[in-house]
C-alpha positions in Angstrom: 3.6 -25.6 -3.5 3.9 -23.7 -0.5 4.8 -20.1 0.1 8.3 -18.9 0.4 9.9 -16.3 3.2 10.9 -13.5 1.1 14.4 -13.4 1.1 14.7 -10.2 3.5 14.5 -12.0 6.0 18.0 -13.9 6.2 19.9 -11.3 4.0 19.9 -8.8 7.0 22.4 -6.2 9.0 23.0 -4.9 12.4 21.6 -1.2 12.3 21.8 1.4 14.5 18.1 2.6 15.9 18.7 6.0 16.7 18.1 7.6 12.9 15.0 5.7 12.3 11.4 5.8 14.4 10.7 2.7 16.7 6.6 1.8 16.5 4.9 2.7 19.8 3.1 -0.8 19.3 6.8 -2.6 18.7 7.0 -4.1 22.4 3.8 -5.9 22.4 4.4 -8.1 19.5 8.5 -8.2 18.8 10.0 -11.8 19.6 13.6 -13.2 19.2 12.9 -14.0 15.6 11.3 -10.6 14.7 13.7 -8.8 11.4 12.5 -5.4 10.8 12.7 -3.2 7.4 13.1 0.8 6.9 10.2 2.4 4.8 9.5 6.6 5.2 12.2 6.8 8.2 10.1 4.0 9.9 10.9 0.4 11.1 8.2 -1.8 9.8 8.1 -6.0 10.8 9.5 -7.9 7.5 8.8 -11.1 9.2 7.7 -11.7 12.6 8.0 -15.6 13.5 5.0 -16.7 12.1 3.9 -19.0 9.4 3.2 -16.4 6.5 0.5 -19.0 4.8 -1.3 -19.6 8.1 -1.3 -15.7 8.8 -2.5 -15.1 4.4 -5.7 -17.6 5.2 -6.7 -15.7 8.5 -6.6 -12.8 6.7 -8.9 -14.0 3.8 -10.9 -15.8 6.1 -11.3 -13.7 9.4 -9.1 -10.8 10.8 -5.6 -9.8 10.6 -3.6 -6.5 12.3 -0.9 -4.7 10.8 1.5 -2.4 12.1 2.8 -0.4 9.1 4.8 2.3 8.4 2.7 4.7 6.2 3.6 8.1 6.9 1.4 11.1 7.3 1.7 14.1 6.2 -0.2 17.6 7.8 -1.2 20.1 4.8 -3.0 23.2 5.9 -3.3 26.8 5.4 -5.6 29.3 3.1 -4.0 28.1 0.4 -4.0 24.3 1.1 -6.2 23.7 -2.1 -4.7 25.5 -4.5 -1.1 23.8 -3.0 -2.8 20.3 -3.2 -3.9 20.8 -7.3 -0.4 21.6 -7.9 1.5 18.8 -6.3 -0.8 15.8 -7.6 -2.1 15.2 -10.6 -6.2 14.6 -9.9 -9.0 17.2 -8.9 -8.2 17.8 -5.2 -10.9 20.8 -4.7 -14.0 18.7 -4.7 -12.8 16.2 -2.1 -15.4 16.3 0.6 -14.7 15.5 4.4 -14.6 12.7 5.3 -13.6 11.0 2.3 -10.2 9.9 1.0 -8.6 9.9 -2.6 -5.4 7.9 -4.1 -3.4 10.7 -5.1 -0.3 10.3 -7.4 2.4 13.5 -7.6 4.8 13.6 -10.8 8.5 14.6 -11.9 8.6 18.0 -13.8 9.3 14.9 -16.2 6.3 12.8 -15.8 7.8 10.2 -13.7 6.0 9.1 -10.6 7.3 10.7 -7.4 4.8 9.3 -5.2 1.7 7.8 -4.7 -0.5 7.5 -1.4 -4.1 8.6 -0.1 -5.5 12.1 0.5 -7.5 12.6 3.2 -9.7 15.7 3.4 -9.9 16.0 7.8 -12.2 19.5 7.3 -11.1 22.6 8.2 -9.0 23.1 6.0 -6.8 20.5 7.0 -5.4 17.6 5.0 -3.2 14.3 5.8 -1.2 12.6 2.7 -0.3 9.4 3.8 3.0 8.2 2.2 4.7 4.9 1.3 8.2 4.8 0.9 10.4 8.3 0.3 11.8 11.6 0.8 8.1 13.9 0.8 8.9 16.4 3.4 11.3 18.3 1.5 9.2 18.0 -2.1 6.2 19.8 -0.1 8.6 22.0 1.3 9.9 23.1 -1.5 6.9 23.1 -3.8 4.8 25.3 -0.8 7.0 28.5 -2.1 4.3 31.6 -2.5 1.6 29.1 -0.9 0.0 29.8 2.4 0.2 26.6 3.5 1.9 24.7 6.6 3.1 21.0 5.9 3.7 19.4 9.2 4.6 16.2 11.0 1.3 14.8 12.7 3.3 11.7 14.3 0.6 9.5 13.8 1.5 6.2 13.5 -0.9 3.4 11.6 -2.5 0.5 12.3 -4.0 -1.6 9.5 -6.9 -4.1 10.4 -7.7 -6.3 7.4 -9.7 -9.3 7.0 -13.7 -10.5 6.0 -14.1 -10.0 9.6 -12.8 -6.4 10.6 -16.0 -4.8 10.3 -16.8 -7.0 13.3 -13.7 -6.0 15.2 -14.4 -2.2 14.3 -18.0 -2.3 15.1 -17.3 -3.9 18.7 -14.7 -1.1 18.9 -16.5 1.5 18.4 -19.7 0.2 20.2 -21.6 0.5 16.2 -20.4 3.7 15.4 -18.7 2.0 12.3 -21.0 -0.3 10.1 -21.6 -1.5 6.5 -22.5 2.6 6.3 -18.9 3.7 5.8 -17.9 3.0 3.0 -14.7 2.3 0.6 -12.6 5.8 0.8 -14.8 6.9 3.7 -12.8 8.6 6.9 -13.4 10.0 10.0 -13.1 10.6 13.5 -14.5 7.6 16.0 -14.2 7.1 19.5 -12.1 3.9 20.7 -12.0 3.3 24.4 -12.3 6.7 25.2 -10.2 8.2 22.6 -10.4 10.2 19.4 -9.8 8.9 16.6 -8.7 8.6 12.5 -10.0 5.9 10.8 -11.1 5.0 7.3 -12.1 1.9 5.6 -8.9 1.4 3.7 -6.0 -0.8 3.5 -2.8 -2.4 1.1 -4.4 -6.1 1.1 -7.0 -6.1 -1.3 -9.7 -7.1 1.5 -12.2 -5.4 3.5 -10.3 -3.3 5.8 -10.0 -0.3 7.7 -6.9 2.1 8.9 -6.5 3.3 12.6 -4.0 6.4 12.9 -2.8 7.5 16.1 -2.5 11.1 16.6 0.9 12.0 18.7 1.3 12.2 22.1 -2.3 12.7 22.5 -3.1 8.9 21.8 -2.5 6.1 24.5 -1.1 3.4 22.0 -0.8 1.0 24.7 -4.1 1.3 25.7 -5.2 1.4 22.0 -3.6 -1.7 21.1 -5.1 -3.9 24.4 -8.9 -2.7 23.1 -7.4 -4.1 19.8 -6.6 -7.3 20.7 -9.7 -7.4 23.4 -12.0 -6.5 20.7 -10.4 -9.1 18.1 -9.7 -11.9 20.0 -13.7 -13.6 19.7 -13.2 -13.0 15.7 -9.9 -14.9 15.8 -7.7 -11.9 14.7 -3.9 -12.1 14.4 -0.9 -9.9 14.5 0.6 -10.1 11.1 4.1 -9.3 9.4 4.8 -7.9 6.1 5.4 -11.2 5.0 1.6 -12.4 4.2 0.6 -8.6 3.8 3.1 -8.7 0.4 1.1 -11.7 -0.8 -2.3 -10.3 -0.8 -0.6 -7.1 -2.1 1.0 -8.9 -4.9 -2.9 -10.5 -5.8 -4.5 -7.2 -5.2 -2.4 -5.6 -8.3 -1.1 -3.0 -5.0 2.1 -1.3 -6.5 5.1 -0.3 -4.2 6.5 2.9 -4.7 10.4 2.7 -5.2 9.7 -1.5 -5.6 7.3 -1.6 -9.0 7.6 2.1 -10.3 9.6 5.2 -9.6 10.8 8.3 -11.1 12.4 6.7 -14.1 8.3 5.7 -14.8 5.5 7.8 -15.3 2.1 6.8 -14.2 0.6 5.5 -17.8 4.2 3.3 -17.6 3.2 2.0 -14.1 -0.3 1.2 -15.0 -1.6 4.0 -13.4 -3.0 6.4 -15.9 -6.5 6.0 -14.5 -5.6 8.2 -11.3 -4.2 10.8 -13.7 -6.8 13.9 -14.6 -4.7 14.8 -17.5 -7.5 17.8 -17.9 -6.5 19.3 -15.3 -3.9 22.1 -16.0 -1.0 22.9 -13.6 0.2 19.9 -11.7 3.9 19.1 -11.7 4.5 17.1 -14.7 1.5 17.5 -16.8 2.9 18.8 -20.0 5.4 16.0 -20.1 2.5 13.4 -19.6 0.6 15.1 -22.4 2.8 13.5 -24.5 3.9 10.2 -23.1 3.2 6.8 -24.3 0.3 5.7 -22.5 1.1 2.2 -22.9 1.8 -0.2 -19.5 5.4 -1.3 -18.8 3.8 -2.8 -15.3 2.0 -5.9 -16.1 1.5 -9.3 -14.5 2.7 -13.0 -15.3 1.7 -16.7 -13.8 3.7 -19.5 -13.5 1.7 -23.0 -13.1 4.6 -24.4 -11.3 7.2 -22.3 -10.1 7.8 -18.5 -8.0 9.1 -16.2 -10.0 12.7 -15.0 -9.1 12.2 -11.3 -7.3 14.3 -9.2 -9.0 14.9 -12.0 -11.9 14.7 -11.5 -15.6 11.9 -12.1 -18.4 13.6 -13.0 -21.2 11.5 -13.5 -25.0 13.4 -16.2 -26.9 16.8 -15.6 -24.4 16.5 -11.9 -25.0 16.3 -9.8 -21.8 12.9 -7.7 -22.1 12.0 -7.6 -18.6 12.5 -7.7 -14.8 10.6 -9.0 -12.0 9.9 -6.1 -9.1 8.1 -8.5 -7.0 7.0 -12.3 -6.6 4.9 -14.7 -4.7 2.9 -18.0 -4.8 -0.7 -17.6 -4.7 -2.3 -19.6 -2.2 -5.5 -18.5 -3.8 -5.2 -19.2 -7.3 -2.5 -22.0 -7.3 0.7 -20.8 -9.5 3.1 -18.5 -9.0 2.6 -14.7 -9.3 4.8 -11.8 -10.4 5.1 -8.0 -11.9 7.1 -7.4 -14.2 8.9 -3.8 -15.4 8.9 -4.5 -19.4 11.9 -2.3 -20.4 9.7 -1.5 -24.1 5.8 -1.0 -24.5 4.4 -3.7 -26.9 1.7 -6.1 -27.2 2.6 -8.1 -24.2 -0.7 -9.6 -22.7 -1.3 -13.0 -23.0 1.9 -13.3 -24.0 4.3 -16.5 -23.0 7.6 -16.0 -22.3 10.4 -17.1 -20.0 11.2 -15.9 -16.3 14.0 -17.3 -14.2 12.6 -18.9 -10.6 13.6 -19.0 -7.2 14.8 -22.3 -7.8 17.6 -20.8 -9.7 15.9 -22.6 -13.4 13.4 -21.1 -16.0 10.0 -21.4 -16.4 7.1 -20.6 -18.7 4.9 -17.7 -17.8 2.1 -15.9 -19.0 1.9 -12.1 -19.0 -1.6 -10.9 -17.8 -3.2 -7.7 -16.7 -3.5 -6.4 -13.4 -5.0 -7.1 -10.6 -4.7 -11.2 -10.4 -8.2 -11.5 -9.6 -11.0 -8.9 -8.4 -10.6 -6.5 -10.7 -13.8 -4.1 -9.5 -12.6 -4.6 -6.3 -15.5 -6.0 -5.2 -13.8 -7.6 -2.1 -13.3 -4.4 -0.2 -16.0 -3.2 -1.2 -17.9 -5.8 1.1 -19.9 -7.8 -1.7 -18.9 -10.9 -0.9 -19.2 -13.2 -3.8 -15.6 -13.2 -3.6 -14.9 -14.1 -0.3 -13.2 -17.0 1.0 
């Protein structure tokens, strides 16, 4: 069976460009059949002409670049620490430089606000790169009787994903970055001249890295032609959303706003093991303390048919769940989904019904996340998983 193009991109609008950021890299890959999405204020590529299983097999099998519209997020000041333990819920003080940390920050209530990666840039100065949602004002408003400054860096990010980026990163930065840095490792490197972000990180479940631009200061013209000049001998593509929400899907990856938001907390979402519930005075521990720490986020397989995005799972015609996101797996062979359960139970292994994109039902199997690759083994860089 072969993949589907997610429906986003034929049910589309006319919208005016002025309220929402244009990429700086937008002009050297937009054709007539690009359709773009809105994510953090930031026009991302939903689909971008391509054949999305062609692009899913480069990417597993050699190199793929992303432009994607993660947000950054400046936090710095005397009290950017203590400012940092309050808004998200894991020990933030012992972060060394150069190292990055998935960071979740809760409701008063528990639910999940946001989720993203903390990067600790030394001297006192910290970027929280965002997915989806309104974070300015929550650190705003949160930084009352803190001495921090939460700013607007402008850095816009490039993902470079693929078996064969370290290749592409290596040539790039003439060695500088090797099988040394590793998983959650950051810093600043040198790319035809310029200075800078990168860590070894990425939304695809593969061996990756992250380039972030830094304002005005960075040439992203330039930046993207040593790209594509370093890439090219590795066979690396430019790829849309639409292969990157595949691998995603696989990885177990959760979308904030798409598979959990404030109506769940982070146990709900599957997430509890980024939560240091020991540590006292985050925003929303005391309602965690007493949660159900049960999953509502799990996983089901289809052997012969894509679950319907945004369709129902029903258990003997009653309604007990919906589906947040779908795909086929080219990888494993069936048809992939998460599901929001609307109750915790014993749902693992399982079989219910989940309407298709066919429009019928079909037999699935609830299962655990991630897919496959549970230790993450894959970006890691040991390759016994590798295709």
């Amino acid at each position: 069976m072969s993949t589907s193009i997610h429906s986003d991109t034929k049910n589309t609008v006319r919208v005016g460009a002025r309220r929402f950021e244009q990429s700086p890299y937008f002009d050297f890959y937009a054709n007539s059949e690009t359709v773009l999405g809105v994510v953090a204020g930031r026009y991302y590529t939903v689909f971008n002409g391509e054949d999305p299983l062609e692009t899913y097999w480069t990417l597993r099998r050699k190199v793929v670049l992303y432009d994607v519209p993660e947000k950054p997020w400046q936090i710095e000041g005397p009290d950017a620490i203590p400012f940092l333990e309050r808004v998200f819920a894991r020990h933030i003080g012992n972060l060394p430089e150069g190292r990055g940390l998935y960071a979740i920050a809760c409701a008063p209530n528990g639910g999940t606000f946001m989720d993203g990666i903390l990067f600790n840039l030394g001297e006192g100065r910290y970027w929280y790169v965002q997915p989806d949602g309104a974070l300015e004002p929550w650190l705003v408003a949160l930084s009352d009787g803190f001495d921090v400054r939460v700013s607007d860096p402008r850095s816009r990010v490039l993902q470079l994903q693929g078996p064969s980026s370290m290749k592409v990163m290596a040539d790039l930065t003439d060695g500088a970055i090797n099988e040394m840095m590793k998983y959650f490792h950051a810093g600043f490197y040198d790319i035809g001249g310029q200075r800078l972000y990168i860590s070894r990180t990425g939304w695809t479940g593969e061996l990756g890295y992250e380039i972030y631009s830094e304002g005005a200061t960075t040439d992203h013209a330039r930046l993207w032609a040593d790209l594509m000049s370093a890439g090219g001998p590795h066979g690396m593509v430019y790829g849309s959303m639409a292969s990157m929400e595949i691998r995603r899907i696989e990885a177990g990856i959760l979308d904030n706003l798409t598979d959990f938001d404030l109506t769940t907390n982070p146990f709900e979402a599957g997430l509890g093991a980024f939560i240091d519930i020991d540590k006292e005075g985050y925003v929303g521990r005391s309602a965690l303390l007493e949660a159900d720490q049960r999953p509502l986020v799990l996983g089901i397989t289809c052997a012969d048919a894509i679950p319907e995005y945004l369709g129902t799972v029903l258990d003997d015609d009653i309604a007990v769940g919906n589906v947040t996101a779908s795909a086929w797996s080219p990888t494993l062979g069936f048809g992939i989904a998460y599901v929001r359960f609307a109750t915790a139970s014993d749902w693992i292994d399982r079989t219910l019904t989940v309407t298709t994109e066919a429009g019928g039902r079909a037999s699935c199997k609830v299962v655990a996340l991630p897919f496959f690759d549970r230790e993450k083994r894959i970006p890691r860089g040991i390759p016994d998983l590798a295709v």
